[in-house]
RODO-2510 file (C-alpha; in nm, 4 decimals, decimal comma):
residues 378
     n   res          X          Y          Z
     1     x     0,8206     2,2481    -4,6401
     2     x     0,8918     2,5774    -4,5236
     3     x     1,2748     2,6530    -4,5636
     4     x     1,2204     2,9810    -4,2527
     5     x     1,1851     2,7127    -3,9962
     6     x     1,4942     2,4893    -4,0615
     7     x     1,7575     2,5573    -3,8088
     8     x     2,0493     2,3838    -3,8217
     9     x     2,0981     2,1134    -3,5396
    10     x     2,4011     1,8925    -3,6847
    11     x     2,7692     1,9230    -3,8559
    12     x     2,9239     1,5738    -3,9626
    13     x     3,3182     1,6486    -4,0883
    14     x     3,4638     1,3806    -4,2562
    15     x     3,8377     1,4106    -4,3778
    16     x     3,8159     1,1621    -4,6814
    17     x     4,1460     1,0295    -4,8803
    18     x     4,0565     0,9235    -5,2331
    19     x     4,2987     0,7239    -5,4572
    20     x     4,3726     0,8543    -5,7842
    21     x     4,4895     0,6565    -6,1287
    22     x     4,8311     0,8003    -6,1410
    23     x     5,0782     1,0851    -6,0603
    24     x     5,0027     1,4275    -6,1920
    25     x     5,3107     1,6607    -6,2279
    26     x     5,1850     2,0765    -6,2080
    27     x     5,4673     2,3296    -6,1967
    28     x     5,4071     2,4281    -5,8167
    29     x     5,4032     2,0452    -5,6705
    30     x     5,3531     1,6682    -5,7849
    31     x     5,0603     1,4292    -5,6282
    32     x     5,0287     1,0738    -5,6057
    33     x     4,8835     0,7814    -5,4729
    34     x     4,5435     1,0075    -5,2925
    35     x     4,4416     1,3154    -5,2678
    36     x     4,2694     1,4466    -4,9434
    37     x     3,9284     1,6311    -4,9063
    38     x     3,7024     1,7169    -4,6063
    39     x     3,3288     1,6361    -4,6757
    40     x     3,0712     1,7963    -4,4877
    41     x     2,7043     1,6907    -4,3801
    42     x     2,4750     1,9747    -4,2704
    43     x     2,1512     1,8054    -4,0780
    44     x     1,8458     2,0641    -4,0291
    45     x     1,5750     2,0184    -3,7491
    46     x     1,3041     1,8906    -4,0626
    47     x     1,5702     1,6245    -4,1912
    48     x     1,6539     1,7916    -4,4282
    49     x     2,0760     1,7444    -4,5170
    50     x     2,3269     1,9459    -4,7265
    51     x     2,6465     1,8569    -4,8724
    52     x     2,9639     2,0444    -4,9630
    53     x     3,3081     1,9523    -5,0018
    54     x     3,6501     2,1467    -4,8604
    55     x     3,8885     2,0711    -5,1702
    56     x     4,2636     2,1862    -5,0657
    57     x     4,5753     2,1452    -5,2058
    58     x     4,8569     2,1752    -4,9510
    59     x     5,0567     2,3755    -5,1858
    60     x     4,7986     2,5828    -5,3287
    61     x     4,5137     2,6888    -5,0235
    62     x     4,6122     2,4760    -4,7189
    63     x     4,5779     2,1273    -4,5855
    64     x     4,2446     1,8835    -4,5684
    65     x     4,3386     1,8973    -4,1572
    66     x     4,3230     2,2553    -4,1103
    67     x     3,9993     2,2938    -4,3498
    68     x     3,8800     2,0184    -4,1220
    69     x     4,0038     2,1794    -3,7819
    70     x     3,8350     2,5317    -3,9368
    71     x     3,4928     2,3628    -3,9304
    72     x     3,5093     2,1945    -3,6779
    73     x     3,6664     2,4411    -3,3836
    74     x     3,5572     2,7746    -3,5573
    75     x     3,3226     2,7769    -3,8021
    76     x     3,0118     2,4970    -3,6613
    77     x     2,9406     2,7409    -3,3312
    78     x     2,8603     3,0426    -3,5952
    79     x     2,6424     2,7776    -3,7924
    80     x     2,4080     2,5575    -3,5100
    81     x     2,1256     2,6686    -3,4588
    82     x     2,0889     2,9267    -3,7657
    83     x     1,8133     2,9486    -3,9995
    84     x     2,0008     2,8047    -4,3230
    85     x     1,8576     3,0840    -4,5162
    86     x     2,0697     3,3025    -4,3342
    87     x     2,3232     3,2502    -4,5707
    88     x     2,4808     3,5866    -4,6523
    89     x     2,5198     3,6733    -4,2502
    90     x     2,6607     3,3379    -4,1334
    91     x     2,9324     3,3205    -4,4250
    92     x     2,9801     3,6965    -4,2850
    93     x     3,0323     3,5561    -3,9277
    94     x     3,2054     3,3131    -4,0378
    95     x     3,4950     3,5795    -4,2485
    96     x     3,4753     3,7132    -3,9028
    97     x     3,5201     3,4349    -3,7024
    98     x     3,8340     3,2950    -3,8798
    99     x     4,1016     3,4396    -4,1377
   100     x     4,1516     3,2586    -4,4408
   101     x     4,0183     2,8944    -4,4913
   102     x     3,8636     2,9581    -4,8071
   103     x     3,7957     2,5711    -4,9217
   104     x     3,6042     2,5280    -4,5652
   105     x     3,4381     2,8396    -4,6433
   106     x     3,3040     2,6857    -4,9696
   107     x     3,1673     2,3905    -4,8111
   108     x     2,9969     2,5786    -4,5192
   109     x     2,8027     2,7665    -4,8231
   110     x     2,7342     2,4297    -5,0691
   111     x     2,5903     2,2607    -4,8169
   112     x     2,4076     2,5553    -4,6910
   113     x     2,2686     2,6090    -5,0980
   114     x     2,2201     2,2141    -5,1165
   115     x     2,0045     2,2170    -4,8220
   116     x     1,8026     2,5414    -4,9000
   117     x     1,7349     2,4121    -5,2580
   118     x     1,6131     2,1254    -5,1064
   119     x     1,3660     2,2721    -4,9182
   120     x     1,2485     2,4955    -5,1775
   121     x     1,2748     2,1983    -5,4012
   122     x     1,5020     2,4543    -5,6102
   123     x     1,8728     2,3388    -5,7861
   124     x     2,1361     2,5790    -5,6288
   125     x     2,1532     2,7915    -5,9653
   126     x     1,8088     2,9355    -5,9416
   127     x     1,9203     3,0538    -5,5687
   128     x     2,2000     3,2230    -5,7409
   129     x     1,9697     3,4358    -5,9696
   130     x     1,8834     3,1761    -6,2815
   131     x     2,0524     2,9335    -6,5204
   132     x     2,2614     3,0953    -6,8042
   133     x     2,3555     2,7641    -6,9866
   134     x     2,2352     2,4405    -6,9526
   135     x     2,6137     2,2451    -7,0040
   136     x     2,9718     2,3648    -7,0312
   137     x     3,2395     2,2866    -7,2174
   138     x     3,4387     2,0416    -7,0717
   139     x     3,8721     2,0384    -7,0562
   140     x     4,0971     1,8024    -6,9187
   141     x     4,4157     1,7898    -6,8067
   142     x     4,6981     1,6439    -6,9297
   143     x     4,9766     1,6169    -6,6267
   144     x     5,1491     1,2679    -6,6480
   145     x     5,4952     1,2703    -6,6672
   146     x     5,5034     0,9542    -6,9029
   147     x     5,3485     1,1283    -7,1887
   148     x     5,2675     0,7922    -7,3248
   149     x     4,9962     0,7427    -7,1227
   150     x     4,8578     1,1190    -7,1523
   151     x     4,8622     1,0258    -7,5406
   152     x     4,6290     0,6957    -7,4266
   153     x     4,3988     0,9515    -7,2549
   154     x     4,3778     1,1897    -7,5399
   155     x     4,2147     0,8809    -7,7320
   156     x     4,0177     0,8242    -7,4980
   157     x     3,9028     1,1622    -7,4160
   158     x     3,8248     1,1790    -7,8152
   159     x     3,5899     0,9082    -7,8486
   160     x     3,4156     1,0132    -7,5205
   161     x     3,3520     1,3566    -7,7150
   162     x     3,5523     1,5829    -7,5266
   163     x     3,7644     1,8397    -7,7825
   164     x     3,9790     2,0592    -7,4621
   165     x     4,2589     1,9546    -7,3411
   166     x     4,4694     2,1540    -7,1184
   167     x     4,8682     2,0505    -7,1185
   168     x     5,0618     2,0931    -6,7602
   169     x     5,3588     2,2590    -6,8679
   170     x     5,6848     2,3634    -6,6584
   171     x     5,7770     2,0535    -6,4678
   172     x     6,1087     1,9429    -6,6930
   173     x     6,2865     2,1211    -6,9480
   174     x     6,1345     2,3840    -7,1864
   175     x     6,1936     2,0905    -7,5033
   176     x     5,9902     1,8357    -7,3281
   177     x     5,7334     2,0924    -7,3303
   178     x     5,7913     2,1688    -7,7107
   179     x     5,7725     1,8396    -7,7877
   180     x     5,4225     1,7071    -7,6089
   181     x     5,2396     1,9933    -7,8130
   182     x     5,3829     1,9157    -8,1784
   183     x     5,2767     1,5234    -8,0998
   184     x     4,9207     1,6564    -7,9910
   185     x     4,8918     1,8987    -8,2959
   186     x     5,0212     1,6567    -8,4823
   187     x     4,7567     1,3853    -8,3974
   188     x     4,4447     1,5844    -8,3308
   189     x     4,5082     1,8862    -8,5488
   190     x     4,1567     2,0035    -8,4359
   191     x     4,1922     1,9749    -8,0725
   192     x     4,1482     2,3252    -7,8577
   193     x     4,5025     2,3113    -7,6511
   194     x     4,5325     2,4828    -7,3660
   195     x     4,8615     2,4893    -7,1445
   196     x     4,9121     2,5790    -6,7514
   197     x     5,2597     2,6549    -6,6190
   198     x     5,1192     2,6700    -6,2817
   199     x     5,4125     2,9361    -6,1742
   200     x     5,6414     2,7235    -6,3112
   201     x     5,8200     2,9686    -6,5188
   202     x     6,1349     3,2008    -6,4073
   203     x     6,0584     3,5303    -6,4793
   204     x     6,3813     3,6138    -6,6455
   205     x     6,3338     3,3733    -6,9524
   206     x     5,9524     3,3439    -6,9823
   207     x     5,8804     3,5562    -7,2784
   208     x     6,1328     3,3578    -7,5136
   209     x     6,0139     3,0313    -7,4070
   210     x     5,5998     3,1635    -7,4278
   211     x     5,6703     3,3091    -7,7785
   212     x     5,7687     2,9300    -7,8644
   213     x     5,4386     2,7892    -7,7193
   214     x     5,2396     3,0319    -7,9385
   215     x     5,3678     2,8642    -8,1998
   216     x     5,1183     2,5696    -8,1468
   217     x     4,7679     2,7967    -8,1609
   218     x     4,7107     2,7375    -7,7867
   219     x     4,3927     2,8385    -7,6622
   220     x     4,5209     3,0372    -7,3371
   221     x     4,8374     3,0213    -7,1509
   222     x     4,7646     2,9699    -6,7733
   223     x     4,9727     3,1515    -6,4909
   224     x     5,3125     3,0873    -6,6340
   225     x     5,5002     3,2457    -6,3114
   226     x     5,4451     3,2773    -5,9652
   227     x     5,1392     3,4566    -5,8607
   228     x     5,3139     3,7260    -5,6797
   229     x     5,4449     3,8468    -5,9824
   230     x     5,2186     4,0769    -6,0900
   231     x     5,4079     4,3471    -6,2728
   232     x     5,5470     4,0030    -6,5087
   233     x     5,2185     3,9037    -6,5420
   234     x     5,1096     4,2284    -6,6887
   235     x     5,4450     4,2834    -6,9061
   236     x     5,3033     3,9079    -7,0573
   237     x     4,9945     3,9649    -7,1021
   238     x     5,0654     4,3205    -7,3260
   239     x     5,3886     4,1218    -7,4923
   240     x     5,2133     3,7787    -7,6384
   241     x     4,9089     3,7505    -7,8694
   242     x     4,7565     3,4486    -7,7613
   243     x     4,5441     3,5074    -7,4014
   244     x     4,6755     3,4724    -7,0944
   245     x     4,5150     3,3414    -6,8068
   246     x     4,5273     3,4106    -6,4017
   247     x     4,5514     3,1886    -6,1048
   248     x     4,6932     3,1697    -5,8867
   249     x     4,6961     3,5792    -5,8779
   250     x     4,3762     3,5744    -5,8111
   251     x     4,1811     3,4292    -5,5088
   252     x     3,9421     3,7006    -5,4171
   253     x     3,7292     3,9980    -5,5528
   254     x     3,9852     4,2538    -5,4172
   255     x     4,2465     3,9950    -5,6052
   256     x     4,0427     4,0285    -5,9242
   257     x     3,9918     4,4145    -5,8789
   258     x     4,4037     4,4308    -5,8824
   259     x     4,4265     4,2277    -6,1823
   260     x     4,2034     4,4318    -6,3745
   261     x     4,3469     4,7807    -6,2842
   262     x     4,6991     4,6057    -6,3531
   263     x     4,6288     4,4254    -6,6861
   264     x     4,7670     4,1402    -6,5853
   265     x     4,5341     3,8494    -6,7784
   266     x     4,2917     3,8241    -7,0262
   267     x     4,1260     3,5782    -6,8816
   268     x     4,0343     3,4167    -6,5212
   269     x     4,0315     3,1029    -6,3764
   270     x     3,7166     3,1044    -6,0858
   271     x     3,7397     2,8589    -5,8297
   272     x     3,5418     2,8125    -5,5495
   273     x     3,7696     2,6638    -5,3147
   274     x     4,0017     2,9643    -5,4126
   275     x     3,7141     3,2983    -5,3344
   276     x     3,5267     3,0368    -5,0329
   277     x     3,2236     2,9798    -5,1900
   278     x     2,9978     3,0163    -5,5217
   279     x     2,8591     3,3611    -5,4660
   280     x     3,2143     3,5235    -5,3833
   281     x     3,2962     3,3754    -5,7451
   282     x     3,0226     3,5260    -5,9087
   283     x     3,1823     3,7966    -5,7160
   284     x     3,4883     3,7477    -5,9116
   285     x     3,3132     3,6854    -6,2179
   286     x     3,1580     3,9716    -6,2427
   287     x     3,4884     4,2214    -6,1613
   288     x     3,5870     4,0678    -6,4216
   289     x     3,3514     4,0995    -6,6794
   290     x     3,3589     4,4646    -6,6038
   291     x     3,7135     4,4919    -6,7358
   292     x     3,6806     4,2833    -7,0917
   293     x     3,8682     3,9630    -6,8699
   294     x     3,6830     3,6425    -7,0126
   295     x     3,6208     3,3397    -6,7541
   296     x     3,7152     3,0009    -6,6932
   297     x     3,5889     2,7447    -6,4405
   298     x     3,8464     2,6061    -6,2364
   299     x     3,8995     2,3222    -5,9740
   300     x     4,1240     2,1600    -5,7546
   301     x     4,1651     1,8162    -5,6471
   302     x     3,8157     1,7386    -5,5982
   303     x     3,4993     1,4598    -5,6113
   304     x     3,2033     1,5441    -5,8321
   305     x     3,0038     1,7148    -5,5247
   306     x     3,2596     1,9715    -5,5484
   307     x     3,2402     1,9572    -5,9106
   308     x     2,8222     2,0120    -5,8250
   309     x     2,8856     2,3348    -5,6782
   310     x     3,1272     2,4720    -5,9098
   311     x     2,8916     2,3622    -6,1857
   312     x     2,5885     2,5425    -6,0189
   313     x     2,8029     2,8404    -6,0228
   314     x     2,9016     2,8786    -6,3995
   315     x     2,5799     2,8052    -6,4784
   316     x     2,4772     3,1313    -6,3243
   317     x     2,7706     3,3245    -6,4639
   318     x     2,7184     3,5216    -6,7817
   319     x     3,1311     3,5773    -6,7870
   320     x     3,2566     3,1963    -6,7517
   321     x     3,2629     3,1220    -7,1078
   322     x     3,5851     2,9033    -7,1797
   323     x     3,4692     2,6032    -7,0257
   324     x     3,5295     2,4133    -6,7101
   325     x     3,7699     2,1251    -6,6085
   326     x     3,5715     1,9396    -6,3607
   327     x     3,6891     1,5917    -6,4606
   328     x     3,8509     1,4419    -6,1747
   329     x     3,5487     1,2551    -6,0821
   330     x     3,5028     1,0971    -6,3990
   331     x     3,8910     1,0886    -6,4952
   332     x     4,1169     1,0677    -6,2477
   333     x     3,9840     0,9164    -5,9402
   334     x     3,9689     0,5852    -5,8804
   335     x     3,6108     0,5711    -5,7252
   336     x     3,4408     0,8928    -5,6449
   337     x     3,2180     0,9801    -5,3865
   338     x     2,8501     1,0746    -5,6027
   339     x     2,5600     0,8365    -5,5622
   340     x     2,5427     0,8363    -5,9180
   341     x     2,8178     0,9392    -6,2087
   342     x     2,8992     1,3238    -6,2228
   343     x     2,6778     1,4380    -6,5058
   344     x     2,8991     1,4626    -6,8489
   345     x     2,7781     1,3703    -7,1871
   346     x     2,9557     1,4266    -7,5669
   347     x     3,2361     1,6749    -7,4158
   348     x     2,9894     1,8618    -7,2136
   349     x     2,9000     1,9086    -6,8330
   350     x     2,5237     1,8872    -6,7923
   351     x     2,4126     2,1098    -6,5428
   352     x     2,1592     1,9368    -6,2996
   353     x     1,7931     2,0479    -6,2848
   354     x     1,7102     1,8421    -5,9632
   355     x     1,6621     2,0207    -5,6152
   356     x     1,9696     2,1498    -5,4436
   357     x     2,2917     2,0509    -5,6261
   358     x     2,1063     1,7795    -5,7809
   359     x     2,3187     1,4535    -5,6990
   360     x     2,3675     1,3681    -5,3004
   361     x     2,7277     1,1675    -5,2377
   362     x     2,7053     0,7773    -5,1697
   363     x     2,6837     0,7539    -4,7904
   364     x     2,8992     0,4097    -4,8189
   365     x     3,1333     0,5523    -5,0283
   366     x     3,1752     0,8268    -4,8332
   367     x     3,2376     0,6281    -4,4918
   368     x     3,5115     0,3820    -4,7411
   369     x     3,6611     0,6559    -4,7877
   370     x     3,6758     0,8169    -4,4318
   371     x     3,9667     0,8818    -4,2262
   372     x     3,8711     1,0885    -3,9180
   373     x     3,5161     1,2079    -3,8413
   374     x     3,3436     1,4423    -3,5936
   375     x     3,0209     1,5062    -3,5514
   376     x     2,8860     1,8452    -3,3997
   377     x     2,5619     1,8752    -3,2798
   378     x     2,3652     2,1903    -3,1637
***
């Protein structure tokens, strides 16, 4: 099968809503009941298909209708009838066709990967220059405001295997805070702690209340006030000992090029729903690496295919090495959208070896799950 002659002749959008197993409290918004992705089906004149997933968060990128209205309206009349190898120029025409969007973005490209690994019966990671590692770390997070049942999880999480947990912090008061990580230390004295304030810190008080969290021997402390504060950020990140971590400051490689001429982080958090697609965070990655600033694989609200892509991704990047918290599909959705479970064994991820990103979604699922659909056709 010759990948040069596959043109693509058909874009299926499908906004999905997926029920989750409880509420999740993060310092910049609650969710509950569902969260809201936009799936996307690439069909190629051989047959061929390609997934990717749009993975928003209304308070963090945008909305599941606009990343569906961006694919639809905009971005399928720069894709149909393109050679799907023609990767790097449509995701250019694509930056020029429409500002922003970066979760559609990151579908457009996974499903354009999926679909050329396919054909050159390749997984996605060899298209983005070779596999680094063959699993990664994996870290879960810890978010529900009765801490009771986050303790349940923990003991759960521990006999599954997994050692990284990574505590939401910010949403009550500072003690409540306090008083979730001396239970954990006290219980799992060997368990790698991570916490996220998700810019839910005020400026004017976050030092005092982060030198009490380094108390504990966290592993990083994650964005602890608003992204826009860059010049706190910095002041932070020279003031504490233990590493801290960038987030929502950082979307894009000019992001990550301010961040490293600022000093703002030790560390990053790479998303692909954040930069629009794996390559621009390898991108990311790779700024990164140039200034000493360790990696960390991020996600949003997302089903394992786009927990396939990010994986495909850190597997590629030399610079991601603190793990990845792609555990929605296998944690907190009720019933996720992968033909077969999202590949994690004894606390790791296992990258896939298999053709494209390895696993294709259930199409039953995925229609269950549906709540608008258009189809596009060349």
């Amino acid at each position: 099968m010759s990948m040069i002659n596959e043109i693509v002749e058909q874009l299926t959008v499908r906004h999905c809503r997926l029920p989750v197993r409880s509420r999740r409290d993060h310092g910049s918004g609650l969710v509950s009941g569902s969260v809201d992705v936009v799936i996307l089906e690439l069909r190629t004149s051989g047959g061929i298909t390609g997934w990717g997933e749009a993975s928003p968060w209304a308070v963090f990128t945008g909305t599941a209708e606009a990343a569906a209205a961006a694919l639809q309206r905009y971005i399928a009349p720069v894709v149909l009838g393109r050679h799907i190898a023609e990767i790097p120029a449509i995701m250019t025409d694509a930056d020029r066709t429409i500002a922003g969007h970066p979760e559609a973005k990151a579908a457009l490209e996974t499903a354009l990967l999926d679909a050329v690994g396919k054909a050159a019966e390749l997984p996605v990671w060899a298209l983005l220059g070779g596999r680094l590692r063959s699993q990664i770390p994996l870290s879960v997070s810890l978010a529900d405001p009765e801490f009771d049942a986050d303790i349940d999880l923990v003991a759960k999480l521990r006999a599954d295997g997994i050692g990284i947990v990574k505590l939401k912090t910010g949403t009550k008061e500072h003690a409540f805070d306090v008083m979730r990580l001396e239970r954990l230390r006290k219980d799992y004295p060997g368990l790698d702690i991570r916490v996220d304030y998700n810019q839910g810190m005020e400026p004017v008080d976050a030092l005092r209340r982060l030198r009490d969290i380094e108390l504990f021997d966290v592993t990083f402390i994650e964005q602890p006030v608003s992204g826009a504060h860059l010049e706190t950020m910095a002041m932070l990140a020279g003031a504490l000992d233990t590493p801290l971590l960038a987030d929502e400051s950082v979307f894009s490689p000019s992001d990550m090029m301010r961040a490293a001429q600022g000093r703002i982080c030790d560390a990053v958090s790479v998303k692909i729903m954040k930069t629009g697609g794996l390559r621009r965070g390898l991108d990311v990655s790779a700024i990164a690496a140039s200034a000493g600033i360790a990696g960390y694989g991020g996600d949003m609200f997302e089903s394992g295919l786009a927990h396939l892509a990010g994986t495909h991704m850190i597997a590629a990047a030399p610079n991601i090495t603190l793990g990845c918290e792609f555990y929605q599909s296998s944690y907190y959705l009720s019933h996720d959208l992968l033909s077969q479970p999202f590949p994690v064994k004894d606390g790791y991820v296992i990258v896939p070896e298999g053709p494209g990103l390895g696993i294709d979604p259930d199409d039953e699922m995925v229609r269950q799950m549906t709540v608008s659909e258009q189809v596009i056709q060349r």
